[in-house]
N, C-alpha and C positions, 0 to 999 in steps of 0.2 A: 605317136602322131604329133605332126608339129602345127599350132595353130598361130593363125596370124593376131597380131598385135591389135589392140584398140585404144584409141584415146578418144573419150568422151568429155567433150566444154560442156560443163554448165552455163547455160546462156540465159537471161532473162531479154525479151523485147524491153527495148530502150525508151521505156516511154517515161517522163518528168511523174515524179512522187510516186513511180513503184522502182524504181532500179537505183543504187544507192543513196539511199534516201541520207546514212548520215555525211557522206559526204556532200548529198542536195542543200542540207541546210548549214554549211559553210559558203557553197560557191551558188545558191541557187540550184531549184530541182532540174530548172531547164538546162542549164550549162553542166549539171553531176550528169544527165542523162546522154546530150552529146560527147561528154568527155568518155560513156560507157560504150557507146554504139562506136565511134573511131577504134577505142582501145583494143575494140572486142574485136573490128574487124581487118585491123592488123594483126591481132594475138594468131586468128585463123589464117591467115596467109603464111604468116611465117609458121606456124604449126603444120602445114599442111605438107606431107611428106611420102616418100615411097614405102618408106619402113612400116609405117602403121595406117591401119585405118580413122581416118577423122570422124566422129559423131556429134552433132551437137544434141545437146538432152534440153529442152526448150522447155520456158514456163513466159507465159500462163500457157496452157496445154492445145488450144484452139490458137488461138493469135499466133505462137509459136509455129505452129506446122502449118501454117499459112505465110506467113511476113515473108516479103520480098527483100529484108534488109539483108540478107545472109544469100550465098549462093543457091541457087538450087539445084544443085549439083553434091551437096553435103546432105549426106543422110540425115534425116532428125531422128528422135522418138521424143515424146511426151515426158516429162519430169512423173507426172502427177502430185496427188495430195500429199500432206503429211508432213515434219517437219526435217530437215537437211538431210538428216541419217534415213529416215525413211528414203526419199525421193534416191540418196546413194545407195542403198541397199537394195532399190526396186531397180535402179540403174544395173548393180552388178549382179543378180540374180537373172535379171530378162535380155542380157546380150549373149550371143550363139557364144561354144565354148572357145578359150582361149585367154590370154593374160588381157587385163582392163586397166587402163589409169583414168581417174578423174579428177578433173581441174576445173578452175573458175574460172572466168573471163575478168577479173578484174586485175591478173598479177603482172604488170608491165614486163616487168625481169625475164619470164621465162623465155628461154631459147630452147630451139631443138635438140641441144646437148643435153639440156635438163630432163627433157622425155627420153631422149634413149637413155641416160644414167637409170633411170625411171627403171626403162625396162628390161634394162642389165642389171638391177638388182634383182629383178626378180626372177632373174635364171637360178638363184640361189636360196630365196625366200619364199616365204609364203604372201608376203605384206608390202608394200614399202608405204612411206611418208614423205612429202616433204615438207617441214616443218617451215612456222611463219615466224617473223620477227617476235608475233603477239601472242605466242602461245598456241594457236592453232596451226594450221595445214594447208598450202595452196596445190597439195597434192594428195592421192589415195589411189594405190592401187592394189589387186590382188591377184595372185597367179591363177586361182579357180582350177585348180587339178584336184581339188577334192570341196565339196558342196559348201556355200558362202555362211559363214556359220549364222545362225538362227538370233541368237545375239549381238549380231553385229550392230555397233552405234546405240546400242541401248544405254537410257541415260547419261548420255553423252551431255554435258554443260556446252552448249553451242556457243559462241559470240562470247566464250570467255578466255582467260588463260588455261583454263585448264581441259579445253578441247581435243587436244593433240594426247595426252595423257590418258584421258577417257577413252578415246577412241582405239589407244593400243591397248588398255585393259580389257576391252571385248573380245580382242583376238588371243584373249591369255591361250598359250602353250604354241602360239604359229612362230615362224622366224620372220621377223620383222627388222628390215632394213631404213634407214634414215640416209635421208640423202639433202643436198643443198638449201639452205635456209634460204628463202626470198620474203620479199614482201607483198602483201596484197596491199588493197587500196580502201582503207573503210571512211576516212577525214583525209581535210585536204594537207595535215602534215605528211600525210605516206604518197603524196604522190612526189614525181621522180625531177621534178624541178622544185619544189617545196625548199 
C-alpha cells in the first residue's frame, strides 16, 4: 500500500519575545518577530505542493489553531507540551500512516527540491536528516512502516552541536540518510543578507 507524503512546519505565532527571541535581542523582539511571520509565510507558499501534504503543527496550542496569520486552508494540529523531541515524536506518532518530514519555519534556503530529496531518501531509509550549519537539523523525517521507536529524541542535547548526533543515536540499527546542509536562523549573522 502506497501512502501519501506529509510535510509538517513547525510554526510558532509570531508574536515579539516568544518567536526568536535570540535573534530579538540583536535586531529587536519586534523586528526578530516580523522578520519570523514574512519568512514563515513565504517558507509556506513555496512549500506548498502537489507531491505532499502541507501541515502546519502550531504552538502555543490555542492561538495556533485559531491565528488568521496562516491560510485557512492548511491543516493544523497542536505541537503541545514538552520539550522539541517530545512535540516531534507526538508529531510523528499522531499523523495517519505514511512517510512524515519535519521542518522549522525559520530555514530561508529551503526549496521544494530539498523536500523531495527529503522524500527520496526515504524510499530507501528508515531516517533522513538534514543537517544545519551548527550542528543540528532543519530537517527530520521518517518512513513509519514500522512503529516510531519509543526512544526516539531521548536525551537529545537541543540548541547545541551536538543535536544532530544525538538524535541519530536514538534510531541506532534504522538506515538513515543525510541529505543537504542548510542553514537556519538563531542571530542575526545567519540570516541571508548578514
Amino acid at each position: 500500500m502506497s501512502y501519501r507524503p506529509r510535510l509538517a512546519v513547525m510554526i510558532k505565532v509570531p508574536r515579539p519575545g516568544r518567536v526568536k527571541t535570540r535573534l530579538g535581542r540583536d535586531l529587536g523582539m519586534t523586528t526578530a518577530a516580523w522578520w519570523f511571520r514574512h519568512q514563515s509565510q513565504s517558507l509556506i507558499r513555496r512549500l506548498t505542493n502537489p507531491r505532499w501534504d502541507l501541515i502546519l503543527a502550531v504552538a502555543p496550542d490555542h492561538a495556533g489553531m485559531s491565528s488568521r496569520i496562516w491560510s485557512p486552508d492548511i491543516p493544523r494540529i497542536p505541537q503541545g507540551s514538552g520539550d522539541l523531541g517530545d512535540r516531534m515524536s507526538r508529531i510523528f506518532r499522531e499523523l495517519p500512516p505514511g512517510p512524515v518530514c519535519i521542518i522549522g519555519a525559520d530555514i530561508p534556503g529551503i526549496q521544494t527540491s530539498h523536500i523531495a530529496e527529503a522524500f527520496q531518501a526515504l524510499g530507501d531509509n528508515d531516517a533522513v536528516f538534514g543537517p544545519a550549519f551548527d550542528g543540528g537539523y532543519w530537517l527530520t523525517g521518517l518512513k513509519r512502516t514500522a512503529p516510531v521507536p519509543a526512544t526516539l529524541f531521548d536525551n537529545v542535547r537541543w540548541s547545541t552541536e551536538h543535536a544532530l548526533t544525538d538524535s541519530i543515536e536514538t534510531l541506532r540499527g534504522q538506515r538513515i540518510a543525510l541529505i543537504s546542509k542548510l542553514r537556519d536562523v538563531d542571530t542575526v549573522a545567519d540570516l541571508p543578507f548578514a
